[in-house]
C-alpha positions, 0 to 999 in steps of 0.5 A: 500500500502507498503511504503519502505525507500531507504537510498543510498550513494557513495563515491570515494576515490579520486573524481575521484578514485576508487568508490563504492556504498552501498543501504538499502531497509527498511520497512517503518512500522516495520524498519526491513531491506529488502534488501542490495545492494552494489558494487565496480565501478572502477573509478568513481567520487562522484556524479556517485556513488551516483547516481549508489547507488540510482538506486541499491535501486530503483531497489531492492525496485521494485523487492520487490514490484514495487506497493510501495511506496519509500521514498528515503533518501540520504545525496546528497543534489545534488542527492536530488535536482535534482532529485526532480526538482529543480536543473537543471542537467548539467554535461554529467555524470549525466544526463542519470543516472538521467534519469535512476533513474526517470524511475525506478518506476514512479515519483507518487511513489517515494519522495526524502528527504536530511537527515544529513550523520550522518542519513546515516550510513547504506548505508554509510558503505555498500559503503566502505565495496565495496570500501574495496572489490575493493581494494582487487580484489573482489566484495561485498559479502552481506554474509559476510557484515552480518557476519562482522556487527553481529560480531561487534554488539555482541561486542557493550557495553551494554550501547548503546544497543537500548531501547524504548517502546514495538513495536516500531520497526522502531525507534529500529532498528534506535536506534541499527543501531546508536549505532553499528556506535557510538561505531565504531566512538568512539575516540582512545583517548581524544583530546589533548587541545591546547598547551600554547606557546609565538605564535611569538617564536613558529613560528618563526623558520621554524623548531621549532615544538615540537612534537615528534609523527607520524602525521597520523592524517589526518586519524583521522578526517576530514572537508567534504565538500567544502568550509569549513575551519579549523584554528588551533592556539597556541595564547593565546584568539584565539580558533580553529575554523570552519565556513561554518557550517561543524563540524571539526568532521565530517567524510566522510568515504571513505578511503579503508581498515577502517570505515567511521569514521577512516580514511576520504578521503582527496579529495573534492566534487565540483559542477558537472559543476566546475569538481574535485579540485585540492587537495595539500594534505600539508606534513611536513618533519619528524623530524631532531635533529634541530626540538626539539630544536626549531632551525631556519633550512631553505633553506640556512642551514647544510640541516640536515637529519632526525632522527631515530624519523623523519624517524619513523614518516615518515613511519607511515604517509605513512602507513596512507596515504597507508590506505587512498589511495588517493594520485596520485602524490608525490612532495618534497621540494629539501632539504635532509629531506623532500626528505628523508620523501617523499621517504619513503612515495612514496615506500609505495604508489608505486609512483615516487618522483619529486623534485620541487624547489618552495617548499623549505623552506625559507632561514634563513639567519645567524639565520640559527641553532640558537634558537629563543632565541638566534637570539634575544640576538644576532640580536634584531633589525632584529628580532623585524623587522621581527616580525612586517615587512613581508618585512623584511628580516633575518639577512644577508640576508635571504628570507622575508615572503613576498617573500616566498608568491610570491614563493608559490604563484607561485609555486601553480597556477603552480601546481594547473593547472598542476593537476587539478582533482588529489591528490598530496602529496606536502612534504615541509616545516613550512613556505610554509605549512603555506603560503599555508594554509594563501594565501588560507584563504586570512589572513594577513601574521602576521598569520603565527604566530598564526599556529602551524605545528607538525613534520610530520603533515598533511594539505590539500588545494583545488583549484576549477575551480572558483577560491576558495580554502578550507582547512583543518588541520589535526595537532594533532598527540597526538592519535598516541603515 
């Protein structure tokens, strides 16, 4: 008896967003690929095309030869799961595609196994490739997926050609298909390390990030699944880091127009019965001539706009998040740069701007333009207060960290209930970002301290139906030089 191998995925870029599925059918003895399966669905969350990929491999496997037997191998744990028997199946949409799939061929036949995205790489990119057709008005054509995938296996360095012994077959064809992925995956440039600074002069000022470069870099690398969470840190003994058991460097492949490994989605999967998150996708403004000096600029300040290098950095981000084409809505802070930042943004995606007052930055008080130097030669006892007190306020009668928690707090339980399910671009500030990012991991407020935010840098936070957030940081802009 014939035994095939079904490896399926789906994606959507937004969950709910436009979706689409790619399936493989490979002969299990010789690795040799019979059959490829691929289309644009619409809209459409995850799990739908999911499911939508594996009834495509069942079907073509059974017209190859509806006696075989079907291995079926798909990173869904939730596809998996159910479909073996042991996850009940819960949500409306779900449910017949899942009876659709049993009937396919019968149960005897077929056996479903999870394996690492990573091992899926194949299906994985026949998705996109509909994704990508989609977004240009066409369907999938496996002609010139082909093609596409000759083309880039000619220009694979020798060194990750495949090797192994005469006649193993399956594993070469495995070996081939994972070199063609490592050299698409391969990094524009080395990761840039951590840079050494006095982690209380660093934060302290709401604009007082150095770095010059666009911050695209939310299309660079990506935290996939929920629940993982990602802290970037400037102090000296504290490391980046993740938990969850999700690498920082995992990719989920899902942004229309590049690979899977170039340019992830922001949105995240959710249990089928909890809906999508809410996903504030956390813009900082571009740069202002107070940003590379390092001067306090908040609500209360000269409201300076931005600079030939801000509105540069403005217009590369849009071009990234144009790319990942996830963002539903566009929010900005009130104030003139992020307002500027947003417009610019907005105009690329072809959506409107709303200007909601609980982003602005927090109010400085007299510290406003001044360095952090310069606040600690005229006003040393405040500022070693607001160091050690998030009641504290700066001198003259500044916003205190802690009111700026009860403000963005308020403003995301609001925002979170008014676009649940939806992705929305929130362009503000140092401070807020950083409020976000901390109310979300549940960190003490002396954690504002130890987060760096690059001009025109990306983070991103959802909020579930049960309550609990996950975060990501994409903060290192150093590829975009």
């Amino acid at each position: 008896m014939r035994e095939f191998i079904v490896e399926a995925d789906g994606g959507s870029r937004g969950n709910p967003g436009p979706a689409g599925y790619g399936s493989v059918v490979i002969d299990a003895a010789t690795g040799e690929t019979l059959a490829e399966r691929a289309e644009y669905i619409g809209v459409a969350t995850n799990n739908v095309a999911e499911y939508r990929g594996l009834l495509a491999g069942l079907r073509a496997a059974r017209e190859l030869d509806p006696s075989a037997r079907v291995r079926v191998r798909m990173d869904s744990k939730l596809v998996v799961e159910q479909m073996s028997g042991r996850w009940k199946i819960k949500h409306p949409d779900m449910k017949p595609l899942a009876a659709e799939a049993a009937r396919v061929l019968p149960a005897a036949q077929v056996s479903y196994e999870w394996i690492p995205r990573e091992q899926n790489k194949h299906a994985d990119r026949l998705a996109n490739e509909a994704m990508d057709a989609g977004k240009r008005g066409e369907q999938w054509d496996a002609g010139a997926s082909r093609a596409a995938l000759g083309a880039r296996t000619a220009a694979a360095p020798p060194a990750l050609e495949p090797s192994g012994p005469p006649g193993d077959a399956a594993a070469g064809a495995a070996r081939a298909r994972e070199a063609l992925t490592r050299t698409r995956r391969a990094p524009a440039a080395a990761p840039r390390p951590a840079p050494s600074a006095d982690a209380a002069s660093d934060a302290s000022s709401a604009d007082a990030a150095s770095d010059a470069s666009s911050a695209d870099a939310a299309a660079a690398s990506d935290v996939r699944a929920a629940g993982t969470v990602a802290a970037s840190t400037t102090t000296p003994g504290v490391s980046a880091a993740t938990t969850s058991g999700v690498s920082a460097a995992a990719t989920s492949g899902e942004a229309p127009g590049v690979s899977a490994a170039e340019a992830p989605t922001v949105g995240w999967g959710a249990a089928p019965d909890l809906g999508a998150p809410a996903t504030f996708v956390l813009l900082r403004h571009g740069e202002t001539p107070l940003t590379p000096q390092k001067r306090f600029s908040g609500s209360g300040g000269t409201d300076p706009s931005l600079s030939d290098v801000g509105r540069e950095q403005a217009e590369r981000v849009a071009a990234a998040l144009a790319r990942r084409g996830t963002v539903q809505h566009v929010l900005a802070s009130p104030l003139a740069r992020t307002r500027e930042t947003a417009a610019v943004v907005a105009a690329r995606l072809g959506l409107d701007v709303t200007v909601d007052d609980g982003l602005v930055e927090t109010d400085f008080g007299a510290w406003e333009g001044l360095t952090f130097g310069e606040v600690r030669e005229r006003y040393p006892d405040d500022l070693n207060a607001w160091l050690a007190d998030p009641e504290a306020e700066p001198t003259g009668g500044g916003e205190s960290f802690a009111a700026t928690a009860v403000r963005i707090a308020a403003a995301r339980d609001r925002l979170a209930a008014a676009y649940a399910g939806r992705t929305v671009l929130l362009v503000t500030h140092v401070t807020p970002i950083k409020t976000f990012v901390r109310l979300a991991l549940g960190a003490p407020p002396a954690s504002l301290f130890r987060m760096e935010l690059s001009a025109a840098s990306l983070s991103a936070v959802a909020y579930f139906a049960d309550g609990n957030a996950s975060v990501r940081l994409f903060n290192d802009t150093s590829h975009l030089r």
